[in-house]
C-alpha positions as MATLAB code, in Angstrom:
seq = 'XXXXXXXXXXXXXXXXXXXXXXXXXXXXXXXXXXXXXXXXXXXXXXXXXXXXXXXXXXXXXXXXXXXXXXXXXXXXXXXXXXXXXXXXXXXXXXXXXXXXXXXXXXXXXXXXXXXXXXXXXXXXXXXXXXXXXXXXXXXXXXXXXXXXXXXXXXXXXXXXXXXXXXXXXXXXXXXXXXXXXXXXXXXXXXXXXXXXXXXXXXXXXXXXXXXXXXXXXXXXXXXXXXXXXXXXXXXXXXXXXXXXXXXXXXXXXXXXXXXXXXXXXXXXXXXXXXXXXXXXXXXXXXXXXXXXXXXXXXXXXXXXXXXXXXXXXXXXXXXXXXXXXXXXXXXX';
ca = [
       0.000    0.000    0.000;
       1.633    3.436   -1.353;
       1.051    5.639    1.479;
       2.316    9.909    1.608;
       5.016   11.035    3.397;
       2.783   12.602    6.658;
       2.446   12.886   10.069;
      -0.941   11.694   10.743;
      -4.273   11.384    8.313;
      -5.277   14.850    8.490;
      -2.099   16.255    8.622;
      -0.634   16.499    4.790;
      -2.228   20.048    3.627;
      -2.192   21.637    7.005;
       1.821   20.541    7.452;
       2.210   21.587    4.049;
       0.964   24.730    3.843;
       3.261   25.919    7.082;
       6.270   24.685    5.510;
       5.680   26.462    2.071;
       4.636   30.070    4.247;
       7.988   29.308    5.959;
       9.671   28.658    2.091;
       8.685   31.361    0.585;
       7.802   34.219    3.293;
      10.046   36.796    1.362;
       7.174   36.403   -1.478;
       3.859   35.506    0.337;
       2.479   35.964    4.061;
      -0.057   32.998    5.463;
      -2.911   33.843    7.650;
      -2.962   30.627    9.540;
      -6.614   31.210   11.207;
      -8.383   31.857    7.821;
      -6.259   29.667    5.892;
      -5.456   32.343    3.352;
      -2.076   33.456    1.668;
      -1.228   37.369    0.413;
       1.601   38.371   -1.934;
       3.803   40.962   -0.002;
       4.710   42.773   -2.895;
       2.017   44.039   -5.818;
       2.150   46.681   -8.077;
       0.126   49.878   -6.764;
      -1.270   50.516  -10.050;
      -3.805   47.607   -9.264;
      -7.430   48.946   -8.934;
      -8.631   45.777   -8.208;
      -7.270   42.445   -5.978;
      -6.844   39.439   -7.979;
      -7.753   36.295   -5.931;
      -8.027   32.247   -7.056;
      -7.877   29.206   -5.013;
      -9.120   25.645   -4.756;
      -8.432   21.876   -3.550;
      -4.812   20.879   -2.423;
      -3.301   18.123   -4.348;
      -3.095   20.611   -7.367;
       0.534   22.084   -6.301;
       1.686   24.829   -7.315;
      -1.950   25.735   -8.211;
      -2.493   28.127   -6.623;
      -0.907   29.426   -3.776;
       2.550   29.274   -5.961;
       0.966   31.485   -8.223;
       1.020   34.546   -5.529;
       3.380   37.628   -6.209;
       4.428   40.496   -8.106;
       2.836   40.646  -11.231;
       0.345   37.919  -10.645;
      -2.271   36.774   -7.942;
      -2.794   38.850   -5.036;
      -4.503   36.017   -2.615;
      -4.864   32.296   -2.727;
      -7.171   30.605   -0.969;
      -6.111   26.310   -0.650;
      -8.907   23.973    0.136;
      -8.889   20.213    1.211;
      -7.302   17.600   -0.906;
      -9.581   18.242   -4.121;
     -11.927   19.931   -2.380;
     -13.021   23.441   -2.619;
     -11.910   26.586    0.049;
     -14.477   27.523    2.182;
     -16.420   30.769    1.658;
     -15.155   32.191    4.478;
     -11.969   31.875    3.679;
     -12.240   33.287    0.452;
     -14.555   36.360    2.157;
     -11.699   37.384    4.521;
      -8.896   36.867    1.663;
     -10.649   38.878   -0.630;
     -11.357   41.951    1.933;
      -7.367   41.408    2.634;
      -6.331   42.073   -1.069;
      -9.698   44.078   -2.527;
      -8.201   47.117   -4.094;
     -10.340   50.756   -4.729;
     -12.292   48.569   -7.304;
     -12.815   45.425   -5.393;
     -11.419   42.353   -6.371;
     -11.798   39.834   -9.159;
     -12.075   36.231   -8.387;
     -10.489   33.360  -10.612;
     -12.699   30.268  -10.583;
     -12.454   27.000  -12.261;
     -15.555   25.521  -13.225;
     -16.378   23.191  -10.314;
     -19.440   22.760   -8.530;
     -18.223   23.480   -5.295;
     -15.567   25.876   -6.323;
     -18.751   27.894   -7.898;
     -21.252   27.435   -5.219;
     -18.331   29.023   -2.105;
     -16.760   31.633   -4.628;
     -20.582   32.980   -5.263;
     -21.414   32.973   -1.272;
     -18.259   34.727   -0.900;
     -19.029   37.218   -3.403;
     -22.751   38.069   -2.313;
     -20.894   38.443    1.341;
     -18.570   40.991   -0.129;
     -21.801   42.860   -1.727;
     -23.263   43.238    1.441;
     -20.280   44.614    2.792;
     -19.777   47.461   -0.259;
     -16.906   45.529   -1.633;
     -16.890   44.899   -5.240;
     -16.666   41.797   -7.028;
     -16.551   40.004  -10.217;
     -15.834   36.147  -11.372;
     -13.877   35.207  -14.401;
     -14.483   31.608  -14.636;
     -12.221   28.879  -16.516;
     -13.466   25.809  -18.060;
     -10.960   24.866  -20.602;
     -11.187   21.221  -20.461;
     -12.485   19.524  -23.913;
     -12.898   16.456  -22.509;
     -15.864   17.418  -20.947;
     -17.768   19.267  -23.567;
     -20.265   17.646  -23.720;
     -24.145   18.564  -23.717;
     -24.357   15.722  -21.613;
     -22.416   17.334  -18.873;
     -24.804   19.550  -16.739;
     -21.553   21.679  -14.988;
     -19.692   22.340  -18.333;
     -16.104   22.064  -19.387;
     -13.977   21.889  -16.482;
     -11.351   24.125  -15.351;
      -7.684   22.849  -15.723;
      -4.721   23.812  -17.170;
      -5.697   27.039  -18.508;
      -5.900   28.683  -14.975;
      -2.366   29.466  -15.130;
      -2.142   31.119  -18.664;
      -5.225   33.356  -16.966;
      -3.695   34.078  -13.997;
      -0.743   34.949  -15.568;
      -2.183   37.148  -18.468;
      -4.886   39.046  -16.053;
      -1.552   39.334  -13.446;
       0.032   41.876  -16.257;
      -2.950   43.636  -17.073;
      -3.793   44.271  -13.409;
      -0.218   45.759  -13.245;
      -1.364   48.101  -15.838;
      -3.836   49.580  -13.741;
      -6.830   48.013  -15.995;
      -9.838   48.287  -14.385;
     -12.257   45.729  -12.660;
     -14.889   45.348  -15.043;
     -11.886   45.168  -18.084;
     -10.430   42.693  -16.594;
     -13.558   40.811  -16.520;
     -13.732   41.538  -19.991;
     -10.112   40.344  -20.612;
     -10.249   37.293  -18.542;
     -13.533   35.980  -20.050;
     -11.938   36.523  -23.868;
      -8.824   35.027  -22.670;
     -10.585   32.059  -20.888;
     -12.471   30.934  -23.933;
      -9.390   31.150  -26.414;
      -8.295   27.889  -24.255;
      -8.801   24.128  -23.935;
      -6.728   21.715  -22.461;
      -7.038   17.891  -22.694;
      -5.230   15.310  -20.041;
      -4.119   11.477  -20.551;
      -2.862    9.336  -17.830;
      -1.592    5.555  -17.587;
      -2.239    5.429  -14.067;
      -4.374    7.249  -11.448;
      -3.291    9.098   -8.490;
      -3.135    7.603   -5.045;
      -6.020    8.696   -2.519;
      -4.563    9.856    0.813;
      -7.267    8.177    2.407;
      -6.620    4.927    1.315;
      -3.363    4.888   -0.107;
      -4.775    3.020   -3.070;
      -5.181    3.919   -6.657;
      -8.364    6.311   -7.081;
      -9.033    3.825  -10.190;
      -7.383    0.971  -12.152;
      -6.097    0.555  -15.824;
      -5.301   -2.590  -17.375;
      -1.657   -2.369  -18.768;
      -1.088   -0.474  -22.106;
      -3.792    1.252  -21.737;
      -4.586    5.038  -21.104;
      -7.651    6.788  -19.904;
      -7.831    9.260  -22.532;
      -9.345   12.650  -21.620;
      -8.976   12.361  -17.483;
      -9.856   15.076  -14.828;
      -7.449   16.591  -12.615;
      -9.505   15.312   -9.594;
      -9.236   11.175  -10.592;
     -12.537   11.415  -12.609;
     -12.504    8.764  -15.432;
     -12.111   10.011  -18.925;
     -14.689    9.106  -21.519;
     -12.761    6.186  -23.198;
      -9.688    4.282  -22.898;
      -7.134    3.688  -25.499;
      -3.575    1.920  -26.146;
      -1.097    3.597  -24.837;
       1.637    2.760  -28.207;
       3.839    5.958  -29.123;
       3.868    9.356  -27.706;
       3.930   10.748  -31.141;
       0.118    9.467  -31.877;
      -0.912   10.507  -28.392;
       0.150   13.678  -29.273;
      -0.799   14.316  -32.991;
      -4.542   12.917  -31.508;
      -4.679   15.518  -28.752;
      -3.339   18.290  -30.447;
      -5.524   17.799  -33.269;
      -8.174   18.007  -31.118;
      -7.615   21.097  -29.399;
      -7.017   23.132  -32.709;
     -10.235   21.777  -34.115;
     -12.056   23.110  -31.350;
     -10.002   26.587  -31.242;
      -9.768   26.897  -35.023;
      -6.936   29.217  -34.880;
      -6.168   31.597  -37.331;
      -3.440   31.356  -40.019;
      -1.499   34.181  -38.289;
      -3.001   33.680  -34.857;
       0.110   32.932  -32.706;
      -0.590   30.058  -29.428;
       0.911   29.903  -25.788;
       1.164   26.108  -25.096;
       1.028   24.565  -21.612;
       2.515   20.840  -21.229;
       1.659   20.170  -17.925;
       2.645   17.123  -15.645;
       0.184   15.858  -13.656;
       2.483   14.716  -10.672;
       4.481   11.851  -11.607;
       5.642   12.171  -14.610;
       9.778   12.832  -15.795;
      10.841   15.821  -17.208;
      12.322   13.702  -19.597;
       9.153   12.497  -20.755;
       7.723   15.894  -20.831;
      10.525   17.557  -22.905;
       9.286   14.998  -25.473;
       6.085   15.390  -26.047;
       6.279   19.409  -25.798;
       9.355   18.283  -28.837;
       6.007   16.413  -30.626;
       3.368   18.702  -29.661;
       6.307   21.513  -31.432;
       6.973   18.864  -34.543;
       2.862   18.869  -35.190;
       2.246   22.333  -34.778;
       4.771   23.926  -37.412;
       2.915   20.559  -39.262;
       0.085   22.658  -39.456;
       1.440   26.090  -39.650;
       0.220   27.468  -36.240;
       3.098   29.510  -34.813;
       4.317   28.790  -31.369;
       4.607   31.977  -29.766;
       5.636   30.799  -25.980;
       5.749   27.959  -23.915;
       5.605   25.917  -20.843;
       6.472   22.969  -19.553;
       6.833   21.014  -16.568;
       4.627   20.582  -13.590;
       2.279   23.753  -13.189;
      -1.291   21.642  -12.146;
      -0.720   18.306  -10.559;
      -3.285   15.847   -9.701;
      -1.047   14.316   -6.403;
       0.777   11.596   -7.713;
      -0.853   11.082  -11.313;
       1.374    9.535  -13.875;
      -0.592   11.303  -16.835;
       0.053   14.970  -18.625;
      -2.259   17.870  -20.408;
      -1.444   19.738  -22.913;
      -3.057   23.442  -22.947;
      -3.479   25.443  -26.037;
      -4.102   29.251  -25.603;
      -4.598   31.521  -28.990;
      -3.151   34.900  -28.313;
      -2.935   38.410  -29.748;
      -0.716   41.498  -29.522;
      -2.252   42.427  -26.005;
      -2.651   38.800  -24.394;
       1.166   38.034  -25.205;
       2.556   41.768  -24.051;
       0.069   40.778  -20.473;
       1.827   37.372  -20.519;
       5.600   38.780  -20.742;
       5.254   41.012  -18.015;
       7.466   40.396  -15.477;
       6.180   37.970  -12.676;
       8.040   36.756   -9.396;
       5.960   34.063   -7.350;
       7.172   31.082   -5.514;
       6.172   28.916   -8.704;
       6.875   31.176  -11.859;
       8.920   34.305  -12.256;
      10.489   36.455  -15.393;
];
């Protein structure tokens, strides 16, 4: 039985998040009591706070995504599980600038339902506040699927792009604007050979014969629609990609960010290859690859899978995206 490295059931995120406060204090501060963290250093041309959050297990989603030139507040959950509204409430009064604060949501049920109490709390209080929300996830577009497209990969390129306009000074309701435009230029799709293991258990969250992948899989364990062989990276790849560009349609001169994520267990070795595929398939098909990154940026714990993110850009969204950034998880 695989078990974590912890102190006691129960005592993984709470252990964690003290040792990464204590890691990276010159760059974030942790309010312990509301289970919160703040970047100690943001641009004062912000007119509005820019605050995400959601279940541990994702790491460095999200709290490593605080600091200059990006997030503002981050607000960790349970293992998968969403932050509590209250938490999100007191964060979001801590970093609310003289035009509120924006919150970053990916599309999950219980990620929707705390982010909305928090925001009606903030209403009450005179505090504005507006939701981009991110549900990049082709996998599960489906009509079939009552909650949407969920919200993966694609957090970071939004974070990161909304980070730089913030520092311009852009205003709440523009950054809304931004963020939504931004949000539905992406999709990301995820394949894993195995599943990650469940703290509570220390077993696999689900089983997959050998060979075989389960094409299309959520960052939270959930099954994927199909299975298929696992054979060559370079088909894995040309079948993904080819599905995210037939549901982006990119222009001829439209340039992309790409995003090849690991999903907790897989080698940077492994990952240097297919982002060398994913390259190899893309100047196939003439779509220029503006920027790029790769390693691990959205785990799911231990998952021995990777997604690959596709984000069409413009003039604006790449000039956002270059500007400089210096969190725990991503600085230039």
């Amino acid at each position: 039985m695989a078990r974590y490295f912890e102190n006691a059931a129960g005592a993984l995120v709470p252990d964690a998040l003290s040792g990464f406060a204590r890691a990276h204090a010159d760059l974030v501060a942790y309010d312990a009591g509301d289970g919160f963290f703040t970047a100690r250093h943001s641009s004062p041309a912000r007119r509005a706070g820019l605050l995400s959050g959601g279940g541990s297990g994702h790491e460095p989603l999200h709290a490593g995504y605080v600091g200059a030139g990006m997030l503002d507040a981050a607000c960790p959950g349970r293992v998968f599980a969403s932050p509590h509204n209250r938490q999100i409430f007191r964060a979001s009064r801590a970093v609310a600038g003289p035009e509120g604060v924006l919150h970053i949501v990916k599309n999950y049920t219980g990620d929707r339902i705390n982010f909305g109490i928090a925001a009606e709390r903030l209403a009450a209080t005179g505090i504005g506040c507006a939701r981009v929300l991110v549900d990049d996830d082709l996998a599960s577009d489906s009509g079939r699927i009552a909650a949407g497209r969920r919200g993966t990969g694609a957090t970071v390129l939004v974070e990161k792009v909304l980070g730089g306009a913030a520092d311009t000074g852009m205003g709440l309701d523009e950054l809304v604007e931004l963020g939504t435009a931004v949000a539905g230029r992406c999709r990301t799709l995820a394949a894993a050979s195995a599943a990650h293991t469940a703290p509570a258990s220390g077993e696999p969250a689900f089983e997959l014969p050998a060979g075989e992948l389960e094409y299309g899989v959520g960052i939270h364990g959930e099954r994927a629609g199909r299975t298929r062989a696992q054979g060559g990276v370079r088909a894995l790849v040309e079948e993904m990609t080819g599905a995210l560009l037939d549901a982006l349609r990119p222009g001829p001169d439209a340039p992309v960010v790409a995003l090849v994520n690991g999903l907790g267990a897989v080698t940077s070795l492994e990952l240097y290859g297919i982002f060398g595929e994913l390259g190899r398939i893309l100047d196939g098909r003439r779509v220029r690859l503006a920027r790029h990154l790769v390693g691990d940026y959205v785990t799911a714990l231990d998952m021995r899978g990777f997604s690959l993110t596709l984000m069409v850009a413009d003039h604006d969204t790449l000039s956002f995206y270059d500007a400089p950034v210096r969190t725990p998880a991503l600085r230039w």
